[in-house]
N, C-alpha and C positions, 0 to 999 in steps of 0.2 A: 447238605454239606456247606460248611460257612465258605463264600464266594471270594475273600482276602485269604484264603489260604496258602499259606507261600509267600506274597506280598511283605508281610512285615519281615521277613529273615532275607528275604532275595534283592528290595528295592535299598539303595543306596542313598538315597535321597539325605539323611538325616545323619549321613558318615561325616565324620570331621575331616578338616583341609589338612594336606600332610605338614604345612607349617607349623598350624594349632597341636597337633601331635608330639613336633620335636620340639615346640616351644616346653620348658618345664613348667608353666605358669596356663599353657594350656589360652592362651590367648586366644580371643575367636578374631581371629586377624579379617574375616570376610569381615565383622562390624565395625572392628576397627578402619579398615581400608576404604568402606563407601562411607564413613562418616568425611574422613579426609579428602574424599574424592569431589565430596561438593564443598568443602568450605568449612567443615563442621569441627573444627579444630577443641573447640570444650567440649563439644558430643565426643569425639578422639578421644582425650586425654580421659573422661571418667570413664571410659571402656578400658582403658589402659590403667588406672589408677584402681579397677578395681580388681582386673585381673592380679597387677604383679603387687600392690601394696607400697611397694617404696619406688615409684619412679623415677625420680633422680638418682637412687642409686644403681635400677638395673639397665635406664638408658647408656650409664655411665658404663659398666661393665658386662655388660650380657654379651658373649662370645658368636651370639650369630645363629645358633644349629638352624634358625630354620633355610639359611641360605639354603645348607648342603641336600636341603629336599626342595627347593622351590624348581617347577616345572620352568621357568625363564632362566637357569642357568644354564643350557644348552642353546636360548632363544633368543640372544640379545643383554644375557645376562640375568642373575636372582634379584629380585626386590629388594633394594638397600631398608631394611625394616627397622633396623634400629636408628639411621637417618629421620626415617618419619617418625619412630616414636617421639625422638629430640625434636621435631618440629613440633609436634601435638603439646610436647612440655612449652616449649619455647613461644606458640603463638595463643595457646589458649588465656584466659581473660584473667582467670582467678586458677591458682593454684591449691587452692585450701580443700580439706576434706569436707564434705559435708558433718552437718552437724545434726543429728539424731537424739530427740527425745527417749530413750530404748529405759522401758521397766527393767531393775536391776533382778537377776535372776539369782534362786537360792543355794548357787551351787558357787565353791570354793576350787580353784586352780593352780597348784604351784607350778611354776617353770624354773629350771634348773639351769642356767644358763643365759647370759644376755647377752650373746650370738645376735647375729641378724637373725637367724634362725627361730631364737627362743622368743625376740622382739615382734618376727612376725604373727607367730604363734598366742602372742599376746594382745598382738595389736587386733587382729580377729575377738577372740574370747570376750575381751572387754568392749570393745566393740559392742558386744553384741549384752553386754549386761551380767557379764560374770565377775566374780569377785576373781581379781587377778593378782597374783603376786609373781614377781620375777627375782629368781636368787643370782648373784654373780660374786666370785671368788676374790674376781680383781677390781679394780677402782675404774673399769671403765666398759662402756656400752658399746656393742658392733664386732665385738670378737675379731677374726682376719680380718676383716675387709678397711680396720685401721690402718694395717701396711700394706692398704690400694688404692683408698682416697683419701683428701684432706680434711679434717676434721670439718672446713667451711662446709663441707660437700655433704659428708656422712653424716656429722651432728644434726647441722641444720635441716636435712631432709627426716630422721628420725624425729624432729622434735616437731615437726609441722604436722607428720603424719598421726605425731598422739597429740596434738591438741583440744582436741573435742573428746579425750579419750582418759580414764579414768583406770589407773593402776601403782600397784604399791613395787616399787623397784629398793631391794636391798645389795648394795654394795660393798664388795669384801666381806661376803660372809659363804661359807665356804658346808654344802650340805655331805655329812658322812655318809648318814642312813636316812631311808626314803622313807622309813618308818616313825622319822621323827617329823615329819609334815602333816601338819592336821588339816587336809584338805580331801575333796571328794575324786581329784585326778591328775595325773603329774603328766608332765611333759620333758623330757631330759633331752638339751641339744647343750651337751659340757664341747661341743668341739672335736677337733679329729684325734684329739689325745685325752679325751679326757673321759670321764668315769662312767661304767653301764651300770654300776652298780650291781656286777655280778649278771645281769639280765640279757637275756638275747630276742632277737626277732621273732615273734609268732608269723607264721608263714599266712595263716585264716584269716587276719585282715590288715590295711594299710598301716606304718605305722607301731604296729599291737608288738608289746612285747609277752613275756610269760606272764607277768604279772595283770589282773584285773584292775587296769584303773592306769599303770601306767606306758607312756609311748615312747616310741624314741625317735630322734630324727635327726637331719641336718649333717651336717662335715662330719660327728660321730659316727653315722651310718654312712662316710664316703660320698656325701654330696659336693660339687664342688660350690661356688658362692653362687650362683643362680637356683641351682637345686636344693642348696637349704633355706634361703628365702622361700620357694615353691614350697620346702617339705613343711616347714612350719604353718604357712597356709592354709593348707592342706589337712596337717595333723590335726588344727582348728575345730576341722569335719567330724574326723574321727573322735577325739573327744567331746564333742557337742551329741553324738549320737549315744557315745558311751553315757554319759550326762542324763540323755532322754531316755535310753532301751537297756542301758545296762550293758549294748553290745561289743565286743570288742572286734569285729567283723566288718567295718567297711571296706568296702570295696575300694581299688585299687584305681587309682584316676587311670584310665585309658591312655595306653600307649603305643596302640596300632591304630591303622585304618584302611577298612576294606574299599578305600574310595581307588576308582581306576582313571587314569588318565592316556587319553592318546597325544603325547607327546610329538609326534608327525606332522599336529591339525595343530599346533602351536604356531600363530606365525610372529617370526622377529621381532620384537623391539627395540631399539638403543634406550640405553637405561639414561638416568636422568645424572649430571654430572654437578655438584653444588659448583655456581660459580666463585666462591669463596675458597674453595677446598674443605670445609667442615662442614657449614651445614646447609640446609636447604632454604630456600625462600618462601612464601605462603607459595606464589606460583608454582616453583620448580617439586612443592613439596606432593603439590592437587594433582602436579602431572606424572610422579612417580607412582603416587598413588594408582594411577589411573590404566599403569602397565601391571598390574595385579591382574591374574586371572580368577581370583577367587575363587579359588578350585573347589566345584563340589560336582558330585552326578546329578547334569543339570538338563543329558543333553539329550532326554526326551522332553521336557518344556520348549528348549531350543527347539529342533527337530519336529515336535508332533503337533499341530495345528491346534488342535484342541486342547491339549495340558499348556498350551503357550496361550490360547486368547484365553482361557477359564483362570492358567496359573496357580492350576494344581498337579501335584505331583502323580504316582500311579498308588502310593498309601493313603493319600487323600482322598483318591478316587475309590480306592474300593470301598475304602470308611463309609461315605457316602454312599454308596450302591448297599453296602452291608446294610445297610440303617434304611432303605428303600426297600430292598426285596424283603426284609426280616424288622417291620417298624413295630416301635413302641407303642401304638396307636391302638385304641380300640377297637375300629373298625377295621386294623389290618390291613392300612393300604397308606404306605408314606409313598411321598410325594420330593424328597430332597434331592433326589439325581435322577429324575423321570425324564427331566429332558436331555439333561448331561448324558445319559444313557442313550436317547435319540439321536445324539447330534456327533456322535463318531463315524467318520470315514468310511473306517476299516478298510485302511491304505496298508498297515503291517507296516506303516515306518516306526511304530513303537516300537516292537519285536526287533528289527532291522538294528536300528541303531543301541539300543538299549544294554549295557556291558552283560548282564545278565541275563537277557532274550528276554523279561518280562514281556507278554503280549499283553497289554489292558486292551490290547482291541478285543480281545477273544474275550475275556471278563466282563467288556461291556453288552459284549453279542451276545454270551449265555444269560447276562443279565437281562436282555431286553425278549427272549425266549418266555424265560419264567415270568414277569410280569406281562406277557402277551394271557399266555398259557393263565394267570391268577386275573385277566380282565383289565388288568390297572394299568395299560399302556395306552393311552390317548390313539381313538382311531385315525384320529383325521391325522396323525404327523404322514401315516405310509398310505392312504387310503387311497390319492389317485395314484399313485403307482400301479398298486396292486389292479384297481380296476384297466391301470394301463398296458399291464402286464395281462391281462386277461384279452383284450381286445387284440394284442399282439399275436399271441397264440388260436384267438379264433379267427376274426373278421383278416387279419392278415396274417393268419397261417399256412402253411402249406409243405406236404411233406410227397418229394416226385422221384421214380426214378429216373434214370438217364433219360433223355429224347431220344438217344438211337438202343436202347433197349432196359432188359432188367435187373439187370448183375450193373452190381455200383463196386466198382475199387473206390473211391471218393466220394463222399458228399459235403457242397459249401453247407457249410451254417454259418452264415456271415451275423446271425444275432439281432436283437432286434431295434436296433438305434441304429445302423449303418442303413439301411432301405430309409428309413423314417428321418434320417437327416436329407441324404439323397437318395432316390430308385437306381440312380445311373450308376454307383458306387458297386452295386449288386449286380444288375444286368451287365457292366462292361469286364467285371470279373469273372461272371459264371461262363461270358462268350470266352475268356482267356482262357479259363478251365476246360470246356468244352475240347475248345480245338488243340489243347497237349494232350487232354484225356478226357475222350468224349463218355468212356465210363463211369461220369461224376453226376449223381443225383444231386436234389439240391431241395433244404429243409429249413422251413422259415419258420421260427418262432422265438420264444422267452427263454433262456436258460435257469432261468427261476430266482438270476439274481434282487431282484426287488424284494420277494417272500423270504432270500434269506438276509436281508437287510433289515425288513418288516419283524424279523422276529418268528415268523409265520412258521412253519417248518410242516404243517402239514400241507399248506400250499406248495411251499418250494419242491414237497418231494413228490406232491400230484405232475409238477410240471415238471419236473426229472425223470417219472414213470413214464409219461407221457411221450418225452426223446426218446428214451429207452425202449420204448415197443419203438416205434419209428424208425430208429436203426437197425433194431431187428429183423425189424419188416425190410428193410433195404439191402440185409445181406453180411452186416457188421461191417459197412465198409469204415477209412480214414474219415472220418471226418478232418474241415479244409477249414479253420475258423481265421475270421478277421478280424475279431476283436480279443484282446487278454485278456476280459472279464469271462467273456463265454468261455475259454482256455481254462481260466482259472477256476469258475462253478464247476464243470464238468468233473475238470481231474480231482477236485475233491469228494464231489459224490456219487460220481460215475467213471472209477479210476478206467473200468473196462475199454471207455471211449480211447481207441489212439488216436492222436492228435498231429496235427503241423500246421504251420498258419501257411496263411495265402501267401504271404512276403517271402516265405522263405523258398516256396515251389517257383516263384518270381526270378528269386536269383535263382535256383538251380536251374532254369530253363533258356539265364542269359542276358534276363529281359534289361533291354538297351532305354532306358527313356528319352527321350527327344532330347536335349541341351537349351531347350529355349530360356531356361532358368540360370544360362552360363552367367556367373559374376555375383548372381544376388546369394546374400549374406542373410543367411537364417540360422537358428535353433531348433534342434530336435527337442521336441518334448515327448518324457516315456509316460506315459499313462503309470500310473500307481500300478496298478495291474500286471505288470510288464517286470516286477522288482525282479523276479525270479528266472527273467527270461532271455539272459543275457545274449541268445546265441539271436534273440528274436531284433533287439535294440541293434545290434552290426549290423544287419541287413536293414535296417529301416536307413540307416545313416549312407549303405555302401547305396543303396537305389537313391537317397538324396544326392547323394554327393557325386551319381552316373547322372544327374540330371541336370549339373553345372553348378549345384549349389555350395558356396564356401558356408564350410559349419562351426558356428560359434557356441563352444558348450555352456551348459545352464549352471550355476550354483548347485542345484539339486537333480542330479539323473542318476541313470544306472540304476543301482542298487540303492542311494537315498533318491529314487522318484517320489514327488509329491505329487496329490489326488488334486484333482481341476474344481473341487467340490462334487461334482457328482457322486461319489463313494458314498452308499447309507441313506444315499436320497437325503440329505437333509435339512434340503431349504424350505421346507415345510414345518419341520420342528425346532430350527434356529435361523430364519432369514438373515439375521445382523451376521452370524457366523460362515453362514456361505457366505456374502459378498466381501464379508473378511478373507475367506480364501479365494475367492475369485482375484480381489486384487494383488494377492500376494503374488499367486500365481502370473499375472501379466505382464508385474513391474520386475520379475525375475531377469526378464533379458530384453535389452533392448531391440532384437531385433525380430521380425517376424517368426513364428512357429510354424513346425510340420508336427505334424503328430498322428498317429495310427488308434486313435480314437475317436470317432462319429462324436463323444457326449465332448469331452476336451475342444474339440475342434469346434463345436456349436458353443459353446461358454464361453470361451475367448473372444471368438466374432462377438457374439452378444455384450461383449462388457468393452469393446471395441477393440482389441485385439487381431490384426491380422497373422490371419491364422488356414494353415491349407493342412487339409489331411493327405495321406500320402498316395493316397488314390489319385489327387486331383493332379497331384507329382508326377505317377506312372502314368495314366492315361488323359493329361492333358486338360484336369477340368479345369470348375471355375476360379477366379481371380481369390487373393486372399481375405479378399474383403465379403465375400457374398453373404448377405443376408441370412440366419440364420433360419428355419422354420419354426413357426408357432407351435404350442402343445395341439392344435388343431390340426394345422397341415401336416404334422408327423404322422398323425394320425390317417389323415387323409394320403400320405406321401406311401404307406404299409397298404393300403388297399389298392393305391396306383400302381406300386413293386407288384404285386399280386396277379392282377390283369394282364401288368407288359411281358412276365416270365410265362404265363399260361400261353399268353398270343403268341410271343415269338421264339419260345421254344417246343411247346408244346402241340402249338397250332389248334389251342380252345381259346374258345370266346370267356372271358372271364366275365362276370356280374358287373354289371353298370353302378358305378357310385350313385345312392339315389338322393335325386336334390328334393329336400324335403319344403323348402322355400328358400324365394329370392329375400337374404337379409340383409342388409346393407350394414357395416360396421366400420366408422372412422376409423383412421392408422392410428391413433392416442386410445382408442379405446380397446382396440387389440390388442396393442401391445400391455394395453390393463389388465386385460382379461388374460395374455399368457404369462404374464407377471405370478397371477395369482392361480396359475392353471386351471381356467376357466374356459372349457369347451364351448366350441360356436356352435355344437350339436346338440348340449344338453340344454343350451339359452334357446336353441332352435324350439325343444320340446317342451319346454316353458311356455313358450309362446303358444303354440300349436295346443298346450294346453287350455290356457287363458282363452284363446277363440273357440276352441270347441265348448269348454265346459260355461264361458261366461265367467267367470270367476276373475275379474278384473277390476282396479281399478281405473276413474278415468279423470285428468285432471284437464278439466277445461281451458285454464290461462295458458297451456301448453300443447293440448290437443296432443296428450299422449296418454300412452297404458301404461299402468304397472301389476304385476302380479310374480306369483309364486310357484313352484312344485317341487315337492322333494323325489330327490334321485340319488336313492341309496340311501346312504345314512346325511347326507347333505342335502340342505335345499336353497337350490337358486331363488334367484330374483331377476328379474327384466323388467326395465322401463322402453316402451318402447312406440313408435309413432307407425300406423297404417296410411301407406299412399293412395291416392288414388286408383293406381292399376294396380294393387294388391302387392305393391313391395314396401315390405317392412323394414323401416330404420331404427336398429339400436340404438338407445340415448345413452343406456348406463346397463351395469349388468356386475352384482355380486354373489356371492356365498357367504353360508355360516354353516354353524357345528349344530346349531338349537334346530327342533323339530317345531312344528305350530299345531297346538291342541285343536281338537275343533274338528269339522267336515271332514271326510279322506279328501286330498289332493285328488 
């Protein structure tokens, strides 16, 4: 099934602005408006020069339509547009047409009329290399629009615009029959009284009348003086095609548009007033410019992290994933959106905001499925995850009923980043648990979101099968989740599981938190997670705000929550693009964060961010600054949770973390190594390697080791120096993706 299916008829991207629509000339006023926005006032004028063809006369007269659609006429007022068009005339350098070498082309054109209409119609053709003739009955060029402007105004703007322009104009000579034109295709704009020559409209294309060959247009057909300028331009088309295809069948310039705007998200501007009363100034003209929203469906690039730093649309993106999963290659394996594909969230603020619901998260997620599934997804971007995700479920898993018996109403699944940021987070909740409902089991492990981020999907659903006897085993009781990522895996592939979070049994229980936090001034931040779970976001706010805290809202909550970068794991497969959103996310609000997310809450801290999770809110922990935990101590912190729950609920001795050796590791090179998520365990077994097997090198000026072993699909490195009493100091400590030919490790 081709993977852009839908995309090109659903995404709005490429819709015209409702101006460009009611303009008859079809102006693309976005090019227009950021040409003027910086200064670019001759870049203006030949966007302008080449839409309408005679700009001096439709600055002079053009009635406006697109005021009566511009989104700023409820906001501060519409875009004075034809103001700036007069500016763009008025400040650009050189008024002249360009001047075109064009090979003269074999085809012969009469026009019937020398209307603005038949002039502009003419001024196209020849233009472009046609043998042009233009008939006119009376002795003079411009039809109406003589009793509208001054001959200074009308003549002189017609004669500038055919000066580089070749055509044979006859005056007072008056056409009976169309049959007496020896030409290959006519053009009849006689005026709003004047002769069809028996001929009416073909409905089939723009333009087409009954007859093969000739058009009609302009005031004859009911245009008024903009719209026969426009129809003659236009008709240009249509006979140029006739010309080439014989067709009389062009299509009809567009004059809708499926673009949607939320008019509510408009905020005010005072429009710009010329201080002269007529026209604008360079300044006043850059700043009028400047209150243009340039309306297009823009506002998943705004909105989604990744079509905003990439700055592509969702039909770009599929394009590219299309051309990935289905390449032209001979070996069957493209490579143009392999990372692009990596490096989504899968927050659902595309879906969310998007007029149409387009989800490209979901597009990029089936996409990164099927090139798992074909090999061609680069292991390393999810590789420690996955391994992390595994260690979570074993070495810190653990599945209990109640302490005081076997029948479980409740089980915590507090998920596996809440123990692993802190143990206490876990312990001081299940005691909470305990003592309203001591019939609450408690079940530590992965909800599989890693594997479904990975693409992995036979993993995700090992570790889904996995819960699933686990709860069975326990009785099908509620599970009590703490995190809205675990909420959110579950209920999509295990609807069976019913759910409530820990916060909300919170409020219903009463829970009073201390006030020590009376006066200070924070921001809730919703986990991505959380888009959907509106009843979850009031209680995270009503327990801040019992706590003393005054709440300052974010830019982006609620229902547009933004992901903290964790979503997708993807700082493995775009580094520069996570700390892209890391700092977007900090510099959000000036004042400290709460947040009901373990991963949220460690990434802020870590990009320096004070930031408290809401744990620390209810039962009083640490400061907002604390330290976050290394990829190591998480680690370590899930086997510490493990022990403390066994001892003091359970009253087992849990397994002693075993120290494998004393390793010494400077604070700068730690924080190297959980930069790159580089385990102190697997550098441990490097080493352990290197002395058992001998397989070392040793560099004398330094009096230190280096060696190798691969673990897993990755193999380390250690540089490292041996004490005297047997404690080892790490000097340096890397990875790669390369294997080393040779001896097994």
């Amino acid at each position: 099934m081709k993977q852009t299916s839908g995309l090109e008829a659903d995404c709005r991207q490429s819709e015209p602005a409702f101006c460009t629509v009611a303009c008859p000339f079809h102006l693309d006023v976005r090019d227009f408006v950021s040409k003027l926005r910086r200064g670019g006032f001759n870049a203006a004028y030949r966007t302008y020069l080449n839409a309408v063809g005679f700009p001096g006369i439709v600055s002079a007269l053009c009635p406006e339509p697109c005021r009566e659609v511009c989104p700023r006429q409820n906001s501060g007022g519409a875009v004075a547009l034809r103001l700036l068009e007069r500016a763009a005339l008025e400040y650009a350098s050189n008024l002249e047409p360009n001047c075109y070498n064009v090979p003269r082309k074999p085809w012969r054109v009469a026009i019937v009329g020398a209307g603005i209409s038949g002039l502009a119609c003419a001024l196209r053709l020849a233009g472009k290399g046609c043998d042009v003739t233009v008939f006119e009955r009376t002795a003079h060029l411009g039809g109406h629009l003589n009793d509208l402007l001054p001959p200074e105004v009308l003549l002189s703007e017609i004669s500038r615009q055919f000066m580089h322009v070749k055509y044979e104009l006859r005056l007072r000579e008056t056409i009976e029959r169309l049959d007496d034109l020896a030409c290959d295709a006519v053009y009849v704009a006689t005026g709003a009284r004047g002769s069809r020559f028996g001929l009416a409209a073909d409905p089939g294309g723009a333009f087409a009348s009954e007859r093969a060959g000739v058009f009609l247009g302009g005031s004859l057909m009911g245009a008024d003086s903009m719209g026969a300028i426009a129809d003659g331009l236009q008709a240009s088309a249509a006979i140029e095609r006739y010309l080439k295809v014989a067709g009389m069948n062009q299509p009809a310039a567009v004059d809708r548009t499926r673009l949607r705007l939320d008019g509510t998200r408009v905020d005010p501007v005072q429009p710009v007033r010329p201080e002269n009363g007529r026209t604008f100034t360079r300044d006043e003209a850059v700043a009028e410019a400047g209150r243009c929203l340039k309306c297009a469906c823009d506002v998943c690039v705004r909105s989604c992290d990744l079509m905003g730093y990439f700055k592509k649309y969702p039909r770009r993106i599929a394009e590219e994933v299309e051309i990935t999963i289905h390449p032209g290659t001979l070996d069957g394996n493209g490579t143009v959106a392999t990372r692009l594909i990596s490096t989504c969230l899968q927050c659902g603020l595309c879906r969310e905001t998007c007029p149409q619901g387009i989800d490209t998260g979901a597009l990029l997620l089936q996409s990164h499925r099927i090139m798992r599934k074909k090999g061609a997804m680069p292991w390393a971007f999810h590789d420690f995850f996955l391994r992390d995700m595994e260690s979570a479920s074993s070495e810190g898993g653990l599945c209990r009923p109640p302490p005081a018996g076997e029948r479980s109403r409740y089980v915590f699944f507090p998920g596996c980043q809440l123990g692993a940021s802190d143990p206490r987070y876990v312990t001081a909740s299940y005691r909470f648990l305990l003592d309203h409902w001591p019939d609450t089991a408690l079940l530590l492990s992965c909800c599989g979101a890693p594997a479904e981020w990975a693409g992995d999907e036979e993993i995700r659903d090992r570790a889904l099968e996995k819960l699933r006897r686990d709860w069975l085993a326990l009785g099908r009781p509620v599970a009590v989740f703490a995190c809205p990522t675990c909420r959110k895996t579950l209920g999509r592939h295990l609807p069976e599981v019913e759910g409530i979070f820990l916060y909300e049994l919170m409020r219903g229980q009463g829970l009073t938190p201390d006030r020590r936090f009376s006066g200070e001034i924070a921001s809730v931040f919703d986990p991505c997670a959380s888009r959907g779970e509106p009843d979850l976001q009031r209680t995270i706010r009503e327990l801040a705000e019992g706590a003393g805290f005054e709440l300052r809202p974010l830019p982006q909550e609620g229902r547009f929550a933004r992901c903290c970068s964790w979503g997708g794991q993807v700082a493995v497969a775009h580094p520069p693009f996570a700390r892209h959103v890391v700092k977007a996310r900090i510099t959000a609000g000036d004042a400290p964060y709460i947040t009901y997310c373990a991963n949220c809450r460690d990434i802020f801290a870590a990009a320096g961010k004070p930031a408290r999770h809401i744990l620390d809110v209810v039962f009083g922990g640490p400061e907002a600054d604390r330290v976050p935990p290394t990829v190591t101590e998480r680690r370590r912190n899930r086997a510490l949770l493990k022990r403390q729950v066994l001892a003091e609920f359970w009253r087992e001795e849990g397994k002693a973390e075993e120290v494998r050796m004393n390793l010494i590791v400077a604070a700068e090179l730690r924080k190297k190594m959980d930069a790159e998520l580089i385990l102190e365990t697997d550098i441990a077994a490097v080493i352990e390697h290197c002395e058992a097997s001998g397989r070392k090198a040793f560099d004398p000026a330094s009096g230190s080791f280096s060696g190798y072993r691969q673990i897993g699909p990755m193999t380390y490195w250690a540089e490292y120096r041996v004490g005297p009493d047997g404690g080892i100091t790490l000097l340096n400590a890397y990875g790669h993706r390369m294997s080393i030919e040779g001896r097994s490790p």
